[in-house]
SEKOL-604278 format. One record per residue (C-alpha): residue in three letters; residue number from 1; x, y, z. Coordinates in steps of 0.02 Angstrom, whole numbers, plus 32768, in hexadecimal, padded with zeros to 4 digits. Last residue first. Layout:
BEGIN
<lodren 'ALA' NUM <X Y Z>>
...
//
This chain:
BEGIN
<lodren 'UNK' 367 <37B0 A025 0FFA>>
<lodren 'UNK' 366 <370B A01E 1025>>
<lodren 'UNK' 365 <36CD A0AB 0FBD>>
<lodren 'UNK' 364 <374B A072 0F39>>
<lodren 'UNK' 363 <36F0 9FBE 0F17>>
<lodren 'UNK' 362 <3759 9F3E 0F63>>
<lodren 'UNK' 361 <37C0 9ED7 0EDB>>
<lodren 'UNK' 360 <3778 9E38 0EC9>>
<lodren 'UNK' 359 <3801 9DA7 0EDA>>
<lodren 'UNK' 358 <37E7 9D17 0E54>>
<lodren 'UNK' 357 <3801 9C73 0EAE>>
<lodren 'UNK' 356 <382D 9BD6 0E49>>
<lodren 'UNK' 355 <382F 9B0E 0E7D>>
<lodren 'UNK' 354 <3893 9A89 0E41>>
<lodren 'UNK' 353 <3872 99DB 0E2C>>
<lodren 'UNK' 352 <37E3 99C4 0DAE>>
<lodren 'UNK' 351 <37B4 9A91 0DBA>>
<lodren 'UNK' 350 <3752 9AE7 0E5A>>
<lodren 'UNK' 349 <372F 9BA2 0E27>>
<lodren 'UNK' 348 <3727 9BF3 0EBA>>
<lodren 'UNK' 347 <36FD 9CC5 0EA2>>
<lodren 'UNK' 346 <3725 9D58 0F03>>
<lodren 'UNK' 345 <372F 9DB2 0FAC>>
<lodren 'UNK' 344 <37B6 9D81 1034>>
<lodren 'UNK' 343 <3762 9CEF 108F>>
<lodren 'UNK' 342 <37D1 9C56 1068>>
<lodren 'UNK' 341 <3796 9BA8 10BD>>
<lodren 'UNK' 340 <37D2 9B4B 1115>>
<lodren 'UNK' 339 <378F 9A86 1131>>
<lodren 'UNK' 338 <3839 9A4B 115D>>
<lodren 'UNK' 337 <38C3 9AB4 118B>>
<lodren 'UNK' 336 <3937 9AD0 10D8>>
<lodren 'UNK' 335 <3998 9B5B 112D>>
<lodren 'UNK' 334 <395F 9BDE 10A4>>
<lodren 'UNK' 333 <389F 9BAB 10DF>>
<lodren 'UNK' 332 <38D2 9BB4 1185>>
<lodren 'UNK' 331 <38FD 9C61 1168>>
<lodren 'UNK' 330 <3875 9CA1 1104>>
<lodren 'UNK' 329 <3820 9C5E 11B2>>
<lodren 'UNK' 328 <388F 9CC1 120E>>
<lodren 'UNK' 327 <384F 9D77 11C6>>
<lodren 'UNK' 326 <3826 9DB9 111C>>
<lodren 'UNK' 325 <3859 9E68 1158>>
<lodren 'UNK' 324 <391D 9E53 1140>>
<lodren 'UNK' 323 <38EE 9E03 109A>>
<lodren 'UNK' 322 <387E 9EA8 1067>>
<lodren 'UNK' 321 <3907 9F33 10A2>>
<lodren 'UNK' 320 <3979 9EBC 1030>>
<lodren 'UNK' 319 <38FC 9EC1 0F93>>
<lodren 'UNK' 318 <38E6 9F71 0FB7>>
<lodren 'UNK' 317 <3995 9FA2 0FB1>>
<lodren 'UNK' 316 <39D2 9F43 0F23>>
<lodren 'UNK' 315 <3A78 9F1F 0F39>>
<lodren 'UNK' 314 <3A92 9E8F 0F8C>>
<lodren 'UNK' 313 <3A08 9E20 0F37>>
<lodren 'UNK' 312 <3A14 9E92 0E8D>>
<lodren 'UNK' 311 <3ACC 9E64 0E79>>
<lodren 'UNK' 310 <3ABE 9E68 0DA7>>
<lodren 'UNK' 309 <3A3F 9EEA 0D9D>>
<lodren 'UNK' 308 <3AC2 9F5E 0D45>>
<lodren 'UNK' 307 <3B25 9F65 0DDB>>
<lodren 'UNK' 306 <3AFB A002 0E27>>
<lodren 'UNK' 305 <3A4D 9FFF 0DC3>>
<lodren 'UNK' 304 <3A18 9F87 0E33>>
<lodren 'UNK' 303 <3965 9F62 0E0F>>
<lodren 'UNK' 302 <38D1 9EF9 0E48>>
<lodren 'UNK' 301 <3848 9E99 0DE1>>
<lodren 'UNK' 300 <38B0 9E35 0D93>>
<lodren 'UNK' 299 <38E5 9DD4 0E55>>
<lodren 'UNK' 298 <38C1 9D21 0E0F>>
<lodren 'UNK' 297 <38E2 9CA0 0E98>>
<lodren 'UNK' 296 <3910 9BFB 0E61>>
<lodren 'UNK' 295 <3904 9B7D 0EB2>>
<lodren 'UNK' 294 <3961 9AD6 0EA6>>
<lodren 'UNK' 293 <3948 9A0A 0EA2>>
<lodren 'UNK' 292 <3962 9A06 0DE6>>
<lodren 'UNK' 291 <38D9 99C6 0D64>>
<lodren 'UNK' 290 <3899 9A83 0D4E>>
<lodren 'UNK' 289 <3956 9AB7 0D15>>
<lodren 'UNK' 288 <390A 9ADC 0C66>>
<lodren 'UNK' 287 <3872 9AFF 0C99>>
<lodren 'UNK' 286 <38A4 9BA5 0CF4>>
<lodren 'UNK' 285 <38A4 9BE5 0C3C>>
<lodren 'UNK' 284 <3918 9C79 0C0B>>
<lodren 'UNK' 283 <398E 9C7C 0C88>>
<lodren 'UNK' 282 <39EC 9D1E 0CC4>>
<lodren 'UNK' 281 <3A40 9CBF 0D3E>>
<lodren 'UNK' 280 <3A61 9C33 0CD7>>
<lodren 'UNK' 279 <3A9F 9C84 0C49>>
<lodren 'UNK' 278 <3A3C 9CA8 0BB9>>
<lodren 'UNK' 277 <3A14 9CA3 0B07>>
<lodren 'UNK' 276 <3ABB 9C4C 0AD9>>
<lodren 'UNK' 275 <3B4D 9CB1 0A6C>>
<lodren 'UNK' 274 <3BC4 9C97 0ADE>>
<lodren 'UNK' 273 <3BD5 9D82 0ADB>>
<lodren 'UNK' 272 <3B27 9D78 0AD0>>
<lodren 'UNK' 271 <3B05 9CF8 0B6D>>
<lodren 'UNK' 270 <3BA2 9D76 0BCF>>
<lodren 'UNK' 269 <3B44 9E0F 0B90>>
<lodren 'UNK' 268 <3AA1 9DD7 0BC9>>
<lodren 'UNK' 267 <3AF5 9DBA 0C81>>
<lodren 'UNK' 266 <3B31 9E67 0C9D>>
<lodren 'UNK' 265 <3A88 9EAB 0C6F>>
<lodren 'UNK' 264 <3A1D 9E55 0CE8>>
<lodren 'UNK' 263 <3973 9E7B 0CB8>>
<lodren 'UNK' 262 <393B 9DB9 0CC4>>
<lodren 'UNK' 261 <3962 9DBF 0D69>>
<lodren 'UNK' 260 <39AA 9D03 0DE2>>
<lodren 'UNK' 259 <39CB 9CCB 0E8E>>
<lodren 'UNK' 258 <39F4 9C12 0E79>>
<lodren 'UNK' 257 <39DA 9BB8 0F2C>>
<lodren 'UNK' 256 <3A00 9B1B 0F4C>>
<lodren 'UNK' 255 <39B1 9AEB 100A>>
<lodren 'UNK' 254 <39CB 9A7C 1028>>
<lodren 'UNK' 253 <3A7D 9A37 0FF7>>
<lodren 'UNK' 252 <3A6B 99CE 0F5A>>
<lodren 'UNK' 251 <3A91 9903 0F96>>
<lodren 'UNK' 250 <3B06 98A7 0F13>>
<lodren 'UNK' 249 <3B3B 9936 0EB1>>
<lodren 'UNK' 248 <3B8B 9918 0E1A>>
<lodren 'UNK' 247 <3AB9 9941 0DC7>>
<lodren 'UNK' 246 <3B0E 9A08 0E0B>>
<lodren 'UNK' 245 <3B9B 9A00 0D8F>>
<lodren 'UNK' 244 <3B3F 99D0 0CEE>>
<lodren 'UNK' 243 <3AC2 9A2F 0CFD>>
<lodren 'UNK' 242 <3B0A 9ACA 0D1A>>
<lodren 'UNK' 241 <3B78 9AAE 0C72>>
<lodren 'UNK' 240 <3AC1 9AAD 0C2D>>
<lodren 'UNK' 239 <3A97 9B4F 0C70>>
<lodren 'UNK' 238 <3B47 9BA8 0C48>>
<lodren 'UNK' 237 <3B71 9C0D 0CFB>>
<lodren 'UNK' 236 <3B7E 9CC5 0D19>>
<lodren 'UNK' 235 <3B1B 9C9C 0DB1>>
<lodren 'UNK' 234 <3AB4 9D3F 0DEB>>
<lodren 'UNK' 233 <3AAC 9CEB 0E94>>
<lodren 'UNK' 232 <3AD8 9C49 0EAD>>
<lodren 'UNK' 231 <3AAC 9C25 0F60>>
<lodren 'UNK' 230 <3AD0 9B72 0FB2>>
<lodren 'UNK' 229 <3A9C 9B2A 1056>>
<lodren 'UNK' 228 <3ACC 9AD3 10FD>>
<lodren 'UNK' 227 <3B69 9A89 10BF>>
<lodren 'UNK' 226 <3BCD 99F3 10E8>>
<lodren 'UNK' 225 <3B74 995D 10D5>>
<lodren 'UNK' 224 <3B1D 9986 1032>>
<lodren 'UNK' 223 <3BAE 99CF 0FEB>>
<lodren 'UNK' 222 <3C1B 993C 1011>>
<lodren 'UNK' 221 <3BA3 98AF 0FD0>>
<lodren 'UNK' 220 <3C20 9869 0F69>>
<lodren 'UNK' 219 <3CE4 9890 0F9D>>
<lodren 'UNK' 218 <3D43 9895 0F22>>
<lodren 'UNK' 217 <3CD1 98C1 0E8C>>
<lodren 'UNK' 216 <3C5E 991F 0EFC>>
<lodren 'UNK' 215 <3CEE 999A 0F20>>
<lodren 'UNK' 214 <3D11 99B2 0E79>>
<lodren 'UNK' 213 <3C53 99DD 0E49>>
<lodren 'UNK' 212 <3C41 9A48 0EF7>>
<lodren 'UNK' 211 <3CEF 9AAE 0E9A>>
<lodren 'UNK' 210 <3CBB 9AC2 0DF9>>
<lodren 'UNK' 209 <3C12 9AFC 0E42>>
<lodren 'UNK' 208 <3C60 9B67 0EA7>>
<lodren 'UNK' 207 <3CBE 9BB9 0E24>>
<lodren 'UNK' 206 <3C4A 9BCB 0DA0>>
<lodren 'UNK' 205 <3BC6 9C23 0E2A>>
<lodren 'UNK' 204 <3C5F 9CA1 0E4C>>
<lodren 'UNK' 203 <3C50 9CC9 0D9D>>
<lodren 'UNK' 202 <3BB4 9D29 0DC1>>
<lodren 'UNK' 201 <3B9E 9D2C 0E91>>
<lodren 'UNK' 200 <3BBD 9C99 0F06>>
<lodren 'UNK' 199 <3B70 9C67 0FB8>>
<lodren 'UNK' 198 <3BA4 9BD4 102F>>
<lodren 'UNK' 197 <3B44 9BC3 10BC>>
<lodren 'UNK' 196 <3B9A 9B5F 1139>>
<lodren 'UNK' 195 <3B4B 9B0C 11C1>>
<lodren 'UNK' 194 <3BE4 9AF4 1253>>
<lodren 'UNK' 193 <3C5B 9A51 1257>>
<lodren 'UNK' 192 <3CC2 9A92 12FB>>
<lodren 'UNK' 191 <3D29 9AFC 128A>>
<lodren 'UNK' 190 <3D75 9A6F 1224>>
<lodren 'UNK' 189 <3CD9 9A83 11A8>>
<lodren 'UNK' 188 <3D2F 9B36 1183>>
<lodren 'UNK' 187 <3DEA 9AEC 1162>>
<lodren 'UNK' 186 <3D8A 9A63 10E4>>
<lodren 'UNK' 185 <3D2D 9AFB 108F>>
<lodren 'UNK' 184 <3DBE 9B66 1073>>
<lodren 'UNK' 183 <3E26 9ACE 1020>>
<lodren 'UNK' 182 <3DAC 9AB5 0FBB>>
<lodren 'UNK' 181 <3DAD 9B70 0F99>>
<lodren 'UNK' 180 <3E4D 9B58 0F75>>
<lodren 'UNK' 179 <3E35 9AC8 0EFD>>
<lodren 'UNK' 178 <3DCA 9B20 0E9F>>
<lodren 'UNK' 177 <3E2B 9BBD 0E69>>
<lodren 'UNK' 176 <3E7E 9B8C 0DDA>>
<lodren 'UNK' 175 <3DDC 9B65 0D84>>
<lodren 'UNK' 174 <3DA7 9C27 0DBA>>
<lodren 'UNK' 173 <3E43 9C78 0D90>>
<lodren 'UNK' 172 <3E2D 9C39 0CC5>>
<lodren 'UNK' 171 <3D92 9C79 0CC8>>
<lodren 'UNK' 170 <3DC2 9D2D 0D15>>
<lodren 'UNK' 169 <3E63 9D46 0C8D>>
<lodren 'UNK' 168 <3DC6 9D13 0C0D>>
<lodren 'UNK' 167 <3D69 9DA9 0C4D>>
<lodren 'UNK' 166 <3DF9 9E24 0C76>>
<lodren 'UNK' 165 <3DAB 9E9E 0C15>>
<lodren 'UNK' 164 <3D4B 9EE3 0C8F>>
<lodren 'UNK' 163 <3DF2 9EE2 0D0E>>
<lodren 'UNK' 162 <3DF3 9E99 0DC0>>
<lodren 'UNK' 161 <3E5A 9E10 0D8C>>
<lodren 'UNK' 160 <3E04 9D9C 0DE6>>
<lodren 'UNK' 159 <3E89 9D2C 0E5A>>
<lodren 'UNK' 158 <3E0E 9CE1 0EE1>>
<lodren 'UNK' 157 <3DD0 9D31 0F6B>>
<lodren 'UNK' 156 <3D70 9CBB 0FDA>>
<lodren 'UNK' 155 <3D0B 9D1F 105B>>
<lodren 'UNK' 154 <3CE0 9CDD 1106>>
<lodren 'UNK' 153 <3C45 9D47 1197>>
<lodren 'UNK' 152 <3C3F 9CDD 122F>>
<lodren 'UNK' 151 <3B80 9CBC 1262>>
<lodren 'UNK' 150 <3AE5 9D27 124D>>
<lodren 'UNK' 149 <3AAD 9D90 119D>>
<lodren 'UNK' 148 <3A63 9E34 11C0>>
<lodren 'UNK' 147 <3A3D 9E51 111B>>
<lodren 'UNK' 146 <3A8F 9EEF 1106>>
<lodren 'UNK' 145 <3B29 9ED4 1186>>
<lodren 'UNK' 144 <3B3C 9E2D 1151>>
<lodren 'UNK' 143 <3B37 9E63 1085>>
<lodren 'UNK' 142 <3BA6 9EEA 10A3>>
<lodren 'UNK' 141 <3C30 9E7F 10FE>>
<lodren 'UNK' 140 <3C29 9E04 1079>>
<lodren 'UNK' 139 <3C34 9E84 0FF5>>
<lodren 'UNK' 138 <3CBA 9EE7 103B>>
<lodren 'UNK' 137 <3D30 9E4F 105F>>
<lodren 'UNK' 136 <3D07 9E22 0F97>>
<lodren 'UNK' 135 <3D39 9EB4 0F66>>
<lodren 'UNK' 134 <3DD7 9ED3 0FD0>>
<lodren 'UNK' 133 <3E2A 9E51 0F6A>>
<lodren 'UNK' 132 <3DEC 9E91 0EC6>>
<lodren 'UNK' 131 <3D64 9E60 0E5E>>
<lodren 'UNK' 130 <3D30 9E64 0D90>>
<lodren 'UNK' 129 <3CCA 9DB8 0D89>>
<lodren 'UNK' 128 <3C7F 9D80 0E28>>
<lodren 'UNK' 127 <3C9B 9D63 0EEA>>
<lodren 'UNK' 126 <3C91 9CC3 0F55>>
<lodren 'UNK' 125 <3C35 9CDB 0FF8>>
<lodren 'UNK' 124 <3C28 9C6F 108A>>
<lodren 'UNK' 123 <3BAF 9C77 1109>>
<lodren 'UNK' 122 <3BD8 9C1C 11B5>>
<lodren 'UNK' 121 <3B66 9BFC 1237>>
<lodren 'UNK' 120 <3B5B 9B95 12F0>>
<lodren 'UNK' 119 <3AAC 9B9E 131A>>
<lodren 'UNK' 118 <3A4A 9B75 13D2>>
<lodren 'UNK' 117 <3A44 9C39 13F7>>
<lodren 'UNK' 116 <3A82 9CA7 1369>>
<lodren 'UNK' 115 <3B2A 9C9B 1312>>
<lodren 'UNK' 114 <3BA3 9D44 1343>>
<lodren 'UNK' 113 <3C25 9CFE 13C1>>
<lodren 'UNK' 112 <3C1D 9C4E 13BE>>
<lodren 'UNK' 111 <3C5C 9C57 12F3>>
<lodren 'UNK' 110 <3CBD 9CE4 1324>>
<lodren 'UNK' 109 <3D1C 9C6B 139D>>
<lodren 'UNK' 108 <3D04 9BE4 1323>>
<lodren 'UNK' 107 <3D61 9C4B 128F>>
<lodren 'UNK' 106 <3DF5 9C70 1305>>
<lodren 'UNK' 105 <3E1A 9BB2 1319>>
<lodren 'UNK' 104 <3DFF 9B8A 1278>>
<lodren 'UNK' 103 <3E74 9C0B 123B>>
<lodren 'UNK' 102 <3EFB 9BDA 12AF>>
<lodren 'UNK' 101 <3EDE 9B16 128B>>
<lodren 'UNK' 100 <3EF2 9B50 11CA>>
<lodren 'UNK' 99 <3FA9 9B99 11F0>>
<lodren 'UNK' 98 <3FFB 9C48 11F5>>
<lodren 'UNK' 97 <3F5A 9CA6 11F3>>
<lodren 'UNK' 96 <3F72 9D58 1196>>
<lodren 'UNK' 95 <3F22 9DF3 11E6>>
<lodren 'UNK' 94 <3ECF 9E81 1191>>
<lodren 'UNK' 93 <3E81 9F14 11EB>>
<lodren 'UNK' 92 <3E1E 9FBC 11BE>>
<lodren 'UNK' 91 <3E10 9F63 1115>>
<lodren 'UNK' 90 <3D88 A011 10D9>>
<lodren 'UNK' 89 <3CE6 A010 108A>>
<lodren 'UNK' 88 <3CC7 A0D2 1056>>
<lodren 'UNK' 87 <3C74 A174 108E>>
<lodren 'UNK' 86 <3CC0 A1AA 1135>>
<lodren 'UNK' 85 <3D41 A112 1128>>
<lodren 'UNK' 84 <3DA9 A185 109D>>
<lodren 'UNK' 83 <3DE9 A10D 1020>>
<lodren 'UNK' 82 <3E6E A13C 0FA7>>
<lodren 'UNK' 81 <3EC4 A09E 0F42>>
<lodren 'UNK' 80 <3E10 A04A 0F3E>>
<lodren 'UNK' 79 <3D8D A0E1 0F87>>
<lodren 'UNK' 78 <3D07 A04D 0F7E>>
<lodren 'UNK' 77 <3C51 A087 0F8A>>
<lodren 'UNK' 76 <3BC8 9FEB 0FB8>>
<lodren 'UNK' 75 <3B22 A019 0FB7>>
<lodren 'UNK' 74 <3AA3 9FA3 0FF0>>
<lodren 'UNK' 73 <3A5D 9FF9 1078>>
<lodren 'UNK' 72 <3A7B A0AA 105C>>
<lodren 'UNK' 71 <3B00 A0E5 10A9>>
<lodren 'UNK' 70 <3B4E A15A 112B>>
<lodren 'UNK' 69 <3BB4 A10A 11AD>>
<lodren 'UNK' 68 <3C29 A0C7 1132>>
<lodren 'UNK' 67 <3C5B A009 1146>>
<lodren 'UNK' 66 <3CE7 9FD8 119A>>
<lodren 'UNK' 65 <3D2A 9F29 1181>>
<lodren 'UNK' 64 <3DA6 9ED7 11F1>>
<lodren 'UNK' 63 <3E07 9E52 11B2>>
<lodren 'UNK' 62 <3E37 9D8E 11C4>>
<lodren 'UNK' 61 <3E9E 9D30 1169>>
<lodren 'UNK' 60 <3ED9 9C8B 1119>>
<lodren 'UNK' 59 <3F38 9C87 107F>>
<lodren 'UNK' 58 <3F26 9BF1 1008>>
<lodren 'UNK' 57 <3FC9 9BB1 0FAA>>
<lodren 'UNK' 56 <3FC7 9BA5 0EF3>>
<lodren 'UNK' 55 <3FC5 9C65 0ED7>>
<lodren 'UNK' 54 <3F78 9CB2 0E39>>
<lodren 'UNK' 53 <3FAD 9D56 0E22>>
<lodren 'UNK' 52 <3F1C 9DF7 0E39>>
<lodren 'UNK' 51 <3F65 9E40 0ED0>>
<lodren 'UNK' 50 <3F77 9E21 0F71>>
<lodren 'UNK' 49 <3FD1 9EAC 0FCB>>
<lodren 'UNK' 48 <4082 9EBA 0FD8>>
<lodren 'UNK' 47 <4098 9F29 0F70>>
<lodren 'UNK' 46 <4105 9ECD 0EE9>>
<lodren 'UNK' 45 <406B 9E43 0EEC>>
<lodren 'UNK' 44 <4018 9DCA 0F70>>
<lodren 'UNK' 43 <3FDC 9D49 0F0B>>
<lodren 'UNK' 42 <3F2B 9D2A 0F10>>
<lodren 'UNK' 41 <3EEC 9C8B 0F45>>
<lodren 'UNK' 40 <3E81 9CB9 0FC8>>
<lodren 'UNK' 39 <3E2E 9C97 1063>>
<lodren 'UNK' 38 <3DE7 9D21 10E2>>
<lodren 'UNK' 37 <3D80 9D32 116D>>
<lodren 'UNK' 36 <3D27 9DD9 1181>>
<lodren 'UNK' 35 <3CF8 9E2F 1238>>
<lodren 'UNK' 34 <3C84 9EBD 1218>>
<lodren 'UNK' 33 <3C91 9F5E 126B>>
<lodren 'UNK' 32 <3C1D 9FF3 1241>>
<lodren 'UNK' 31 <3C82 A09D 1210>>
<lodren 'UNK' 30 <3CE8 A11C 1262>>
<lodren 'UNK' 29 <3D62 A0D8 12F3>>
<lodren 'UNK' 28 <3D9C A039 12AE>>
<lodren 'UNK' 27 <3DA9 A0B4 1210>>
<lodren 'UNK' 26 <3E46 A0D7 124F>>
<lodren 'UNK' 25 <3EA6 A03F 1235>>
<lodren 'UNK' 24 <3EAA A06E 117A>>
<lodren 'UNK' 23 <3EFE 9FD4 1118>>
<lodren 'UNK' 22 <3EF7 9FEC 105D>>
<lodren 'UNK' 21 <3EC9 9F6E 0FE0>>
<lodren 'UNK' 20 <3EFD 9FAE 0F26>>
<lodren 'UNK' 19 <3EC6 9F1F 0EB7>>
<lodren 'UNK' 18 <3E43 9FC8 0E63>>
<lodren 'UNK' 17 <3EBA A03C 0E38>>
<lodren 'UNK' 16 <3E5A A0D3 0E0B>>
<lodren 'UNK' 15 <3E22 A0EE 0D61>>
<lodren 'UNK' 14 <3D62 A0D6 0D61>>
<lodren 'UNK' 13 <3D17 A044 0D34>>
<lodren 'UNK' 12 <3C4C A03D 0CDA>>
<lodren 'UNK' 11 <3CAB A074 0C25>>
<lodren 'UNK' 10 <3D11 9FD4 0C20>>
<lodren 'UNK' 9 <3C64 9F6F 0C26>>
<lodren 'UNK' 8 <3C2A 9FD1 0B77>>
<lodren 'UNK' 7 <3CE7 9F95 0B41>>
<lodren 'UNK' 6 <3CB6 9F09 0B44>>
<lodren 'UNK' 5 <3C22 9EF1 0B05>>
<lodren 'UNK' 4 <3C47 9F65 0A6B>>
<lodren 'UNK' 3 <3CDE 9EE6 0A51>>
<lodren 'UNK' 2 <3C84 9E55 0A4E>>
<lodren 'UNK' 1 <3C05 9EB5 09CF>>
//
């Protein structure tokens, strides 16, 4: 049966070489602009591009992304080894920062540049299971384009091995990874201290909450002081191994926000594959987390067939077209402003601690 799994997630890739990470500056001139920060610990490989090695050292960058003209809204084509930027996501620029004080320095410029009046933003987005370099740029710039996210736009790459069956290569990268990204974190605070929203997808989740848990450890308190909010979305994450990191924390950021679908496919093959009912973003009873200061927002009645409803909040485009409608009191509630409240449609079901949303899809005359 482990096999059958696996090989059942071998059949979703297609053949092309997916670490490639080519450089077209043309597509300045062909697709939609967004500016991408970069950290990583991927080692730059034969190439020179980075690759799937694991690198000690954090590289800073920035990059260009250009996304297609022509898309629907949460679509996101790759050409990897062979783009063409009038149908995929293209690096139209990459840039490497020689020092952290460059990077910050860059980062508050955009930082000025794109927040809205009286806000100084940052989201930061840590990728999943089975991503390359460019992935992860892609992503981030997809998601601010579709969602119409404010503020400086940072990815953290770490070392997957873009490969389905590169599962346990992927766990291993993650643990590695977390002092990076602590490193990441620290560099983006040094930016003029701006709200940081730090976001992870599947395994991504694992990593960031290895990483808030280590971070708490030295310095308690840290997450609470330094970020503006979490988002685990789709977190390919153990429940009770999620319990242990997040009661670390001294002070949860509010809001802590676990985006979750019960008909995420991806996810029921990692539980079967552990052998546990569920992971926690496919969770099988919100009571089991009701005692922790989160909420979860169940998405199960949208789809993303795309990804195997396993990136439903970026990829599902009536779930996005219904966040960009839900307007800036959604917004507030996401910020943690007190007395918000969330007006996309659905259901509040108020547990000991936590507290869970279930999103109504719209009906298809509305839609």
């Amino acid at each position: 049966m482990r096999w059958l799994l696996l090989i059942s997630m071998a059949l979703l890739m297609a053949c092309s070489d997916r670490t490639a990470a080519p450089v077209l500056p043309e597509a300045l001139n062909i697709g939609i602009n967004r500016t991408v920060f970069i950290g990583t610990t991927r080692a730059m490989n034969a190439a020179g591009e980075f690759g799937i090695g694991r690198s000690p050292t954090l590289s800073l960058l920035q990059s260009e992304v250009s996304i297609p003209p022509d898309r629907e809204i949460g679509s996101m084509s790759d050409g990897f080894d062979k783009p063409k930027p009038e149908r995929d996501f293209v690096l139209a620029s990459l840039d490497r920062h020689n020092d952290r004080q460059s990077f910050a320095a860059s980062l508050s410029r955009e930082i000025d540049r794109s927040s809205e009046a009286g806000r100084r933003e940052v989201t930061v987005f840590v990728h999943g299971f089975n991503n390359s370099f460019a992935d992860s740029a892609f992503r981030m710039a997809q998601m601010g384009h579709d969602l119409d996210v404010p503020g400086a736009l940072v990815s953290y790459s770490w070392p997957s091995r873009a490969n389905p069956l590169g599962y346990e290569y992927d766990q291993d990268s993650a643990l590695f990874a977390r002092d990076g990204l602590a490193d990441l974190l620290r560099t983006i605070s040094a930016a003029g201290n701006p709200d940081i929203i730090l976001v992870a997808h599947s395994m991504g989740s694992y990593l960031v909450m290895e990483t808030l848990r280590q971070l708490e450890i030295a310095e308690p308190g840290w997450a609470g002081r330094s970020l503006r909010g979490v988002i685990l979305m789709s977190p390919d994450l153990n429940v009770d191994l999620f319990r242990t990191q997040i009661q670390r924390f001294e002070t949860v950021p509010d809001p802590f926000l676990v985006i979750v679908s019960r008909r995420d496919i991806i996810l029921r093959l990692s539980a079967r594959l552990r052998g546990e009912p569920s992971q926690l973003g496919n969770i099988d009873d919100t009571d089991d987390i009701g005692d922790l200061p989160v909420t979860v927002i169940d998405v199960s009645a949208f789809r993303d067939r795309q990804s195997g409803n396993h990136f439903i909040a970026a990829g599902s485009p009536a779930l996005i077209q219904l966040l960009k409608r839900s307007g800036d009191l959604d917004r507030e509630f996401v910020e943690g402003r007190t007395g918000a409240t969330l007006v996309i449609p659905g259901q509040r079901r108020i547990l000991s601690r936590a507290t869970e949303i279930e999103v109504t899809a719209p009906s298809r005359r509305t839609r």
